[in-house]
C-alpha positions as CSV (number, residue, x, y, z in Angstrom):
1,X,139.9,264.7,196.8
2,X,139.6,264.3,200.8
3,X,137.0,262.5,202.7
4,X,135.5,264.6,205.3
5,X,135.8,262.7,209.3
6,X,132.0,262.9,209.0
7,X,131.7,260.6,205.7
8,X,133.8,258.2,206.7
9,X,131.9,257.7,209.5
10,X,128.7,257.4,207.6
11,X,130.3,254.9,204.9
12,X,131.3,252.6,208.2
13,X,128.1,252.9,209.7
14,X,126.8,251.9,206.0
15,X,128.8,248.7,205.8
16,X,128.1,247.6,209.0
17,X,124.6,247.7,209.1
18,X,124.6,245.6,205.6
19,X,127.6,243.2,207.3
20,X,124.8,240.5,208.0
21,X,123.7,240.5,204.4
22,X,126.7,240.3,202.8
23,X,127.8,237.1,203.7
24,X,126.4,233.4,203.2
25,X,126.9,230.9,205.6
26,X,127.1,227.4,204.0
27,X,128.5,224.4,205.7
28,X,130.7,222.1,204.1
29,X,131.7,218.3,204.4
30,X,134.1,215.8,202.8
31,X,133.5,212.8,201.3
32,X,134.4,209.8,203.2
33,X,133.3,206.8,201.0
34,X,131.0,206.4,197.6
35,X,129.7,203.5,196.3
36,X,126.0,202.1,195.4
37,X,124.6,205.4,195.2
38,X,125.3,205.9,198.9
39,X,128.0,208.5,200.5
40,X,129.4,209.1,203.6
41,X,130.9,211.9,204.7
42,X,132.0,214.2,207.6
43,X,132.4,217.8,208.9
44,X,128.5,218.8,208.0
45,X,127.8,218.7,212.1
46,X,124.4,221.0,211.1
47,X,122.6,219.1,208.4
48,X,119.4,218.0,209.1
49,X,117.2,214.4,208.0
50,X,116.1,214.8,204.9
51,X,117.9,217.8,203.9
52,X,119.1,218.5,200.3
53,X,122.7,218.2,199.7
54,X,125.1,219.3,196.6
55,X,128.4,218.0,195.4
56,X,131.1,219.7,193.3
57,X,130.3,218.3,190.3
58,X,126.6,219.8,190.5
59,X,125.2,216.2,191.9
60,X,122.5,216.3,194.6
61,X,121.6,213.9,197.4
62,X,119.3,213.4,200.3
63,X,120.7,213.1,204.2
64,X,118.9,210.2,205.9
65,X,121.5,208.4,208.4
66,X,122.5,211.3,210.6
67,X,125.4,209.4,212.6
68,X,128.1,210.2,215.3
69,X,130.9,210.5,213.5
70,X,129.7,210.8,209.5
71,X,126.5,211.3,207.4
72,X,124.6,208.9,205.1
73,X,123.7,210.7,202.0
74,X,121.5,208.3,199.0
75,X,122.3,210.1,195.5
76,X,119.6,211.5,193.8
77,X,121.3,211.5,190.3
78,X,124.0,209.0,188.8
79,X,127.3,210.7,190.4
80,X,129.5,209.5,188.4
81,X,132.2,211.9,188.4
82,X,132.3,212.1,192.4
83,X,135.4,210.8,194.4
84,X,136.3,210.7,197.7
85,X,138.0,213.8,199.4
86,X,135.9,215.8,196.8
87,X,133.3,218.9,198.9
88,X,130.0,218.1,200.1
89,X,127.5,221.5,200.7
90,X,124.7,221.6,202.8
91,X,121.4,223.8,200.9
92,X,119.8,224.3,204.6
93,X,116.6,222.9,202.5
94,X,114.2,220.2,203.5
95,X,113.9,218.2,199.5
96,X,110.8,219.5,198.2
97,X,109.3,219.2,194.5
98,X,107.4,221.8,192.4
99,X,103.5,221.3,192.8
100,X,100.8,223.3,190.5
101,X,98.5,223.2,187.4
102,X,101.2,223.7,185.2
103,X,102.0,219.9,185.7
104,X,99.2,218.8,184.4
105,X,99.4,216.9,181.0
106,X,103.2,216.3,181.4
107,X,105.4,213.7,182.7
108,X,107.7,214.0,185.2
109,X,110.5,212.5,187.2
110,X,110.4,212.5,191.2
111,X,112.0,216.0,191.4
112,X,109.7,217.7,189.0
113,X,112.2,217.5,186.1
114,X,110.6,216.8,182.6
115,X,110.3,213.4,180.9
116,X,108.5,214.3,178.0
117,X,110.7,216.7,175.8
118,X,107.7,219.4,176.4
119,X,110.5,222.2,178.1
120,X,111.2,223.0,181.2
121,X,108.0,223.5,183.9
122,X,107.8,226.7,186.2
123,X,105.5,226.1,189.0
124,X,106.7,228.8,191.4
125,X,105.3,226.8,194.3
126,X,107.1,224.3,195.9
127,X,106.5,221.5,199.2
128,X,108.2,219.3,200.6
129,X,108.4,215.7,200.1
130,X,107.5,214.7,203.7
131,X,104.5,216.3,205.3
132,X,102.4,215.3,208.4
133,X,99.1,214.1,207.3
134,X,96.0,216.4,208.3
135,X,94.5,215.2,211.9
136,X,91.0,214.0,212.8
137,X,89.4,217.5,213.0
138,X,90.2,218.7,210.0
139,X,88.8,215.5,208.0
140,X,85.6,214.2,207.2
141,X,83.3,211.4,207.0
142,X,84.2,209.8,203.4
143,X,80.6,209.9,201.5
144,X,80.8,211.2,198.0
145,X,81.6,208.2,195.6
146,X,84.0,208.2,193.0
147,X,83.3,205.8,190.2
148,X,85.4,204.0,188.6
149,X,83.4,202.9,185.5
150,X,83.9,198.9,186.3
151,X,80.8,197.7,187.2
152,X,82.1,194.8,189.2
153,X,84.0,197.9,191.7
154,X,81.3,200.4,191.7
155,X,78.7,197.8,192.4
156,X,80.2,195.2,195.5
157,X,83.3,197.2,196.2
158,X,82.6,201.3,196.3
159,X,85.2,203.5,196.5
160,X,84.5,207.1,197.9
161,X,86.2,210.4,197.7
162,X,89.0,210.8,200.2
163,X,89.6,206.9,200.5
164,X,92.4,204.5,200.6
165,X,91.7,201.2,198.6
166,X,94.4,198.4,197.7
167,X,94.8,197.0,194.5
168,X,96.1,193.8,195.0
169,X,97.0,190.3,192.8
170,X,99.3,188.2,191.0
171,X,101.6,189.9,188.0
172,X,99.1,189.8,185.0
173,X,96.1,190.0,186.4
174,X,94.8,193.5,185.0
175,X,95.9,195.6,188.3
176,X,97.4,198.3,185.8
177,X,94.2,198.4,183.8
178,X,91.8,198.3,186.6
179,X,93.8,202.0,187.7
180,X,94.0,203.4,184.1
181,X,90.0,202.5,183.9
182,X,89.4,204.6,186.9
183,X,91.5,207.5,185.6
184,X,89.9,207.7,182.0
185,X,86.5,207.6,184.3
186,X,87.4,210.8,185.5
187,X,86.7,212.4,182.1
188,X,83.5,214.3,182.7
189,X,84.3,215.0,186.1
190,X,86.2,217.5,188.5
191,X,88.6,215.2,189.6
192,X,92.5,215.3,189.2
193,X,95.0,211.9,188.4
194,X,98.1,211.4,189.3
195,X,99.9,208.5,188.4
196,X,103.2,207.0,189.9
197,X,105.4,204.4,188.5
198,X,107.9,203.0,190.3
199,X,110.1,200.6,189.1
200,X,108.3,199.7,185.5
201,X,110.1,199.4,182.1
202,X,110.3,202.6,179.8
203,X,108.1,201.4,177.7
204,X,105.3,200.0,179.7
205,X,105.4,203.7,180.6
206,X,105.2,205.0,177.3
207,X,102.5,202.6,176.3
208,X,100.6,203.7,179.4
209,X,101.2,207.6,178.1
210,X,100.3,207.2,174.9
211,X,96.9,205.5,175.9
212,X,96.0,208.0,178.1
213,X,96.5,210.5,175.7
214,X,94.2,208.7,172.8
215,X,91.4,208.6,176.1
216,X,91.8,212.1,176.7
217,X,92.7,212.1,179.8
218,X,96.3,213.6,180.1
219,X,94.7,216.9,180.2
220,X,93.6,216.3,183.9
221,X,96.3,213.9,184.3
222,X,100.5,214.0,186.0
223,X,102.4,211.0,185.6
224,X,105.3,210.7,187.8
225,X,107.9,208.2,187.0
226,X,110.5,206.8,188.4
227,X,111.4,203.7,186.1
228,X,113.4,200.3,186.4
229,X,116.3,202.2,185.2
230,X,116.5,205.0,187.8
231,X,118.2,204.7,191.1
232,X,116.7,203.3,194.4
233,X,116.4,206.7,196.0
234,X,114.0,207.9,193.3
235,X,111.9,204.9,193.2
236,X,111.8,205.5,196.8
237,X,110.6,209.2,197.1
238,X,108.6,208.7,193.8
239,X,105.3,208.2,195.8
240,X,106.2,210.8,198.4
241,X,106.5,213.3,195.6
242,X,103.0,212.2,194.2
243,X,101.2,212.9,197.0
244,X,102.9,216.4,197.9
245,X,102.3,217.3,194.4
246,X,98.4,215.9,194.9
247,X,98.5,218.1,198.8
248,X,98.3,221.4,196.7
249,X,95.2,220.7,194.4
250,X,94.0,218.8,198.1
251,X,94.6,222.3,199.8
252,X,92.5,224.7,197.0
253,X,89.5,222.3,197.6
254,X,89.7,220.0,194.3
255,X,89.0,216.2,193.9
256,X,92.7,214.3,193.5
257,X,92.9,210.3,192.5
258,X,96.4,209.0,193.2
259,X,97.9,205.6,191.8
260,X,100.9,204.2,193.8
261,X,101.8,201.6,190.9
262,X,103.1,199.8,192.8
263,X,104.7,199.6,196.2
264,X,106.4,196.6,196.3
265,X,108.8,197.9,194.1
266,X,109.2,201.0,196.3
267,X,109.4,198.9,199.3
268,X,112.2,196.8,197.6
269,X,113.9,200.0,197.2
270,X,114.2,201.4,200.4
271,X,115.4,198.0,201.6
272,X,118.3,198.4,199.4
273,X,118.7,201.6,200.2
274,X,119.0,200.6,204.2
275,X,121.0,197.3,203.9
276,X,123.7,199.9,202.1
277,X,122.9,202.4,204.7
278,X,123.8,199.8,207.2
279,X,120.3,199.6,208.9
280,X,119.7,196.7,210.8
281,X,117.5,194.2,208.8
282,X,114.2,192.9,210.2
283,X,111.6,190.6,208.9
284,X,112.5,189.4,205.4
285,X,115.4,191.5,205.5
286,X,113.1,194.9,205.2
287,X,114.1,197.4,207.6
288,X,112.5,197.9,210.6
289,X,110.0,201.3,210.1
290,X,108.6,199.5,206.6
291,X,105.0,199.4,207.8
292,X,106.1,203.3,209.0
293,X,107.1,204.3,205.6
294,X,103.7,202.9,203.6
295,X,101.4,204.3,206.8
296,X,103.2,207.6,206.7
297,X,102.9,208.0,203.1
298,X,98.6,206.6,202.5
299,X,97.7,208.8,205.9
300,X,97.9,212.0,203.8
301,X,95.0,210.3,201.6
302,X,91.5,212.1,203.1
303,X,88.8,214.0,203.1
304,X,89.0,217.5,204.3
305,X,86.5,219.0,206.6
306,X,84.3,222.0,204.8
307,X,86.7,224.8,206.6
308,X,89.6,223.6,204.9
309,X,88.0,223.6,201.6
310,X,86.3,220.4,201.3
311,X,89.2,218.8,199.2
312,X,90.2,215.0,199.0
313,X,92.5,212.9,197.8
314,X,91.8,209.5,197.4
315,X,94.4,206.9,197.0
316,X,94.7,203.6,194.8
317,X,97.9,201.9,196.5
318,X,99.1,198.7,194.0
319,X,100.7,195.7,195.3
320,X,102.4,193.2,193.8
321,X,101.6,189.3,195.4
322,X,103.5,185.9,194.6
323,X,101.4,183.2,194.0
324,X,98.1,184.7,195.5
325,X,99.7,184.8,199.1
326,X,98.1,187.8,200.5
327,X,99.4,187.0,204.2
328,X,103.2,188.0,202.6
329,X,104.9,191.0,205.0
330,X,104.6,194.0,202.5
331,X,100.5,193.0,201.3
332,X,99.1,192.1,205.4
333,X,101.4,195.9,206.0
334,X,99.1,197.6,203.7
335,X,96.1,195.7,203.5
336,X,96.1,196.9,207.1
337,X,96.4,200.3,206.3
338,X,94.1,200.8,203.6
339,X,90.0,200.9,203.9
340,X,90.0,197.6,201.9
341,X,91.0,196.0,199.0
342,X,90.3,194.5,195.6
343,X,91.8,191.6,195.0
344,X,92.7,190.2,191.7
345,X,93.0,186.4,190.8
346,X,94.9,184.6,188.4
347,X,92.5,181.9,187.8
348,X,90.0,184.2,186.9
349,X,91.5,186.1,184.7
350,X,92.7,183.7,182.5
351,X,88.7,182.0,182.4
352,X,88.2,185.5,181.1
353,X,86.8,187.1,184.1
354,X,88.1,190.9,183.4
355,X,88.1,192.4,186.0
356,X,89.2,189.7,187.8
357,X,88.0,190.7,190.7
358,X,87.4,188.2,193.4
359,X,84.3,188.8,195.3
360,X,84.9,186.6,198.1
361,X,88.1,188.6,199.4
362,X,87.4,192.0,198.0
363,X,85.9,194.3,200.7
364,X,85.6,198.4,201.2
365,X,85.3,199.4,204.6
366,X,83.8,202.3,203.3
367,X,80.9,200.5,201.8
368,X,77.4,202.0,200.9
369,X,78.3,205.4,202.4
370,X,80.0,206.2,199.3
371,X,77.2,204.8,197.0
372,X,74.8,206.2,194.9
373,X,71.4,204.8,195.8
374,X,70.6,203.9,192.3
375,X,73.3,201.7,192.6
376,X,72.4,200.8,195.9
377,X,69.3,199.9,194.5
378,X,70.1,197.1,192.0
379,X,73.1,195.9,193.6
380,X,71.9,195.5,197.0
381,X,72.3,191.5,197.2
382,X,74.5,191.4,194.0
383,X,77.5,190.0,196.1
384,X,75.4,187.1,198.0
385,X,73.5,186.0,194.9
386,X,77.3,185.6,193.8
387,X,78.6,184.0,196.5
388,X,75.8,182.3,196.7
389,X,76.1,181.0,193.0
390,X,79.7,180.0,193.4
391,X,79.2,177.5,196.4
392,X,76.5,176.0,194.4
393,X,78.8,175.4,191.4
394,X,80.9,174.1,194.0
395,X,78.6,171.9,195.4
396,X,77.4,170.8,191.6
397,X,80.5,168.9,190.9
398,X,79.6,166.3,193.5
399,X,75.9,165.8,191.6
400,X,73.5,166.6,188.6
401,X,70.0,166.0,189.9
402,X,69.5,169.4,191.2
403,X,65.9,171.1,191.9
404,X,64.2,173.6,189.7
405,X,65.1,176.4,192.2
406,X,69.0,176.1,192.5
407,X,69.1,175.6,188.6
408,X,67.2,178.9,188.4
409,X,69.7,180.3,190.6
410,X,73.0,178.6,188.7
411,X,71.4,180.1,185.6
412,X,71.1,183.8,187.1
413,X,74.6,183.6,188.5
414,X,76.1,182.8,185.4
415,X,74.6,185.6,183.9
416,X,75.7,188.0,186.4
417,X,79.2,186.7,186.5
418,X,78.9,187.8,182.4
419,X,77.4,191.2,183.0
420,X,80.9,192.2,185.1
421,X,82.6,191.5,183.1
422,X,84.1,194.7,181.1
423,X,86.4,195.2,178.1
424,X,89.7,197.5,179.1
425,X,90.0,201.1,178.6
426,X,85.7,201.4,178.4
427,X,84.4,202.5,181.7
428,X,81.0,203.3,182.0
429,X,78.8,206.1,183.6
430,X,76.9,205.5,186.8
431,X,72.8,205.4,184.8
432,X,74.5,203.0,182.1
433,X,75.9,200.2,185.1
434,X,72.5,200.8,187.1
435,X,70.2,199.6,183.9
436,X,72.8,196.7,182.9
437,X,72.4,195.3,186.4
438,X,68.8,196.6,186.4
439,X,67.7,194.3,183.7
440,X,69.9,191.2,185.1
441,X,68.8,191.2,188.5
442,X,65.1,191.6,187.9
443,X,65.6,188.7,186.2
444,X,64.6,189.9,182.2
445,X,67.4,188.1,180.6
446,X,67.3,184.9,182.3
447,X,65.3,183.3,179.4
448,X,68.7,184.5,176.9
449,X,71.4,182.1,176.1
450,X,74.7,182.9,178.2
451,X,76.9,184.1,174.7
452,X,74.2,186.8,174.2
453,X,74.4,188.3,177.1
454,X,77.5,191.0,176.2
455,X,74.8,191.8,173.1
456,X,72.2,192.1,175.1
457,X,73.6,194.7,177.5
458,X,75.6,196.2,174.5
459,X,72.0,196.5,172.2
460,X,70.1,198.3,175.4
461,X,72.4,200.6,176.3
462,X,72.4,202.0,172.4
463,X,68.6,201.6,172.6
464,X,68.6,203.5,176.1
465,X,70.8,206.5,174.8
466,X,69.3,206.7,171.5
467,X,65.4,206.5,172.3
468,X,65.5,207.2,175.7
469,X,67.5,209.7,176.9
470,X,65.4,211.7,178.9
471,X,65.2,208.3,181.6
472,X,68.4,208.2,182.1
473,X,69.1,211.9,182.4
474,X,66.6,211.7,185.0
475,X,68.8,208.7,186.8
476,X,72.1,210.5,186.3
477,X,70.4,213.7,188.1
478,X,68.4,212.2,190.8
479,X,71.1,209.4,191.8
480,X,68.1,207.0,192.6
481,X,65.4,205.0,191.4
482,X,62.1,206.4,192.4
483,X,58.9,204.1,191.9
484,X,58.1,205.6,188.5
485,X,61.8,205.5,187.4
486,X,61.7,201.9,187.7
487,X,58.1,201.6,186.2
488,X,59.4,203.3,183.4
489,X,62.3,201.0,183.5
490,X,60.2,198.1,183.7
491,X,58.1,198.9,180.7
492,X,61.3,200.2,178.7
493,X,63.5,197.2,179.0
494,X,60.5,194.3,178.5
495,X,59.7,195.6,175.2
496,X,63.0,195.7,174.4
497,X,63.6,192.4,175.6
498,X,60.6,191.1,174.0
499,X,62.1,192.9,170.6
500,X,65.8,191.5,171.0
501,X,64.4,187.9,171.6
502,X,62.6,188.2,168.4
């Protein structure tokens, strides 16, 4: 059988048109050196920073030091199979991890890989890790709170929706809990969590999984992890990958809460990973963009304008201190970043002041904008009358003949420093804080001994949601206290009092 001149032609034509097609392009390097999870290597003149990168053996990396003469690529995985002279392929890719709903509930490494045995997860959308952070005209004002269920925060140290507030003590001082109370909080609410570990043992993070899941809450939850066993590159994208992942629920208008737990460790991290780089070292041997990296990474935290959808995400950055100096280089860095912070003490906490949240130092720069009013209501001059009360047990050391008025006032301080207090893992809704602090400020329990207090508050709550509901339905829907709210309140809580003193 003979082709016809005409056919030929045609079957030419054919293949050129699909020449383009046919082939792939992929540009290859060599491997210079390996060694501490950092590779140089040469020939890839076209890569670009932050680019995804693929070895022969299957192993992936991340370009960051684009040089002269060679490329600095951190390994992603172990590599331990790669030597030098073996192929290096760029993927023409930008590293980006899987976001979606169908993370929810599981647990997750930095690159969206499972953790928890549960099978593979198929989001079918993917962003990248690094993203600019929405400018001024697509935000908004940060006004709708978002509780926490701690008394001692939601009172003196709101947090709103769309807001950055640090997290910041000694090791052991409940930081961890403080985080995981907020997130179980977020039960009855609309709000996503997403939890980043960086740097923690395996089975700090198991313990944190497995309470979570007794609460409830891993059905609205993502934990990613990137633990004490993992290299310094993932500990170091771990928080960028949390917040791309939280960019997609920010983007279709939901509520996201973000834990950076913590970022001390990340920061340790991507100094190791620059001293190997060869970067030259600044301040306490960090590199020099530090403050860039943690600024960078909390901007993307806000609170979209209505025509992008109203979404938010609001970020709880941890930080690790030594020995209660705050004025370290990594906490002043991102103390001056966030909208304030909370700051945990170590004395405190081991008096058995949980939270141990230190009044004096603790600040949101967000304030009463995000508060309820009801809460604005009875907490009004809650932190005074406690600084207030602390300079005079200050001041009480020195002397004991003190008037009637300042031992009135010891006494009532005293009392409020026990109603903050909390146990872990039992946050409470915004109409059960209002009436604890309701009945302390107005000054019904200042007759009760000091150990009765917890029973007190304990006994009126359970007397408040068993005989009256309906009140505070009404608080819970109307967000303040009109005058017959409190009237009703008034009436309510000195017969019980009367009743519980008897």
């Amino acid at each position: 059988m003979k082709l016809k001149a005409s056919e030929i032609s045609k079957i030419i034509e054919e293949q050129i048109e699909n020449f383009d097609s046919q082939i792939t392009v992929q540009e290859e390097g060599t491997i210079l050196s390996i060694g501490d999870g950092i590779v140089r290597a040469y020939g890839l003149d076209g890569i670009m920073a932050g680019e995804l990168v693929r070895f022969e053996d299957g192993t992936s990396g991340m370009a960051l030091n684009l040089e002269e003469d060679n490329v600095g690529i951190v390994l992603l995985d172990k590599g331990e199979n790669l030597r030098e002279g073996d192929s290096v392929t760029c993927t023409g890719k930008i590293l980006e991890v899987p976001a979606g709903q169908e993370l929810l509930g599981r647990v997750v490494n930095p690159l969206g890989k499972e953790l928890d045995g549960k099978g593979a997860i198929e989001t079918g959308t993917y962003r990248r890790l690094e993203m600019i952070a929405p400018g001024i005209v697509h935000r908004e004002t940060v006004s709708e709170p978002l509780l926490t269920g701690l008394k001692a925060i939601d009172s003196m140290v709101p947090i709103g929706r769309g807001q950055r507030e640090l997290i910041i003590g000694d090791r052991q001082t409940g930081k961890t809990a403080v985080a995981l109370d907020a997130i179980i909080a977020q039960k009855d609410t609309d709000t996503i969590c997403i939890y980043v570990a960086i740097g923690q043992k395996n089975s700090t993070i198991a313990q944190v999984t497995q309470k979570l899941a007794e609460e409830g809450a891993m059905d609205y939850t993502l934990l990613v992890v990137a633990s004490a066993s993992d290299t310094a590159s993932l500990q170091y994208i771990a928080p960028f990958a949390g917040v791309a992942m939280a960019e997609q629920f920010l983007y279709e208008g939901k509520s996201v809460l973000i834990i950076y737990d913590d970022l001390s460790k990340q920061a340790v991290a991507y100094r190791e990973l620059s001293l190997l780089l060869r970067r030259p070292p600044g301040r306490e041997a960090y590199p020099g963009d530090i403050f860039y990296l943690h600024s960078r990474l909390l901007e993307r935290a806000c609170k979209l304008s209505k025509q992008q959808g109203s979404g938010s995400i609001t970020a709880l950055p941890i930080i690790e201190t030594q020995a209660g100096d705050i004025s370290a280089y990594i906490p002043t860095n991102v103390i001056s970043i966030t909208d304030g912070q909370i700051f945990l003490e170590t004395e405190l906490f081991n008096s058995g002041v949980r939270p141990a949240i230190n009044v004096g130092t603790s600040v949101s720069r967000v304030g009463g904008a995000a508060q309820d009013k009801a809460m604005k209501q009875v907490a009004g001059t809650l932190r005074l009358d406690l600084a207030q009360y602390r300079e005079k047990v200050a001041f009480m050391q020195f002397g004991s003949d003190l008037d009637e008025v300042t031992q009135k006032q010891l006494s009532r301080g005293s009392k409020l420093v026990e109603i903050l207090k909390q146990k872990q893992y039992a946050p409470m809704k915004m109409e059960e804080q209002v009436i604890a602090l309701f009945a302390i400020t107005k000054g019904f329990a200042d007759d009760l001994a000091l150990d009765r207090i917890g029973q007190y508050e304990q006994e009126l709550l359970a007397h408040m949601k068993s005989q009256e509901s309906a009140l505070l339905q009404q608080i819970a829907e109307e967000r303040a206290l009109s005058d017959s709210i409190i009237a009703n309140l008034d009436k309510v809580i000195t017969s019980f009092t009367t009743q519980f003193n008897s």
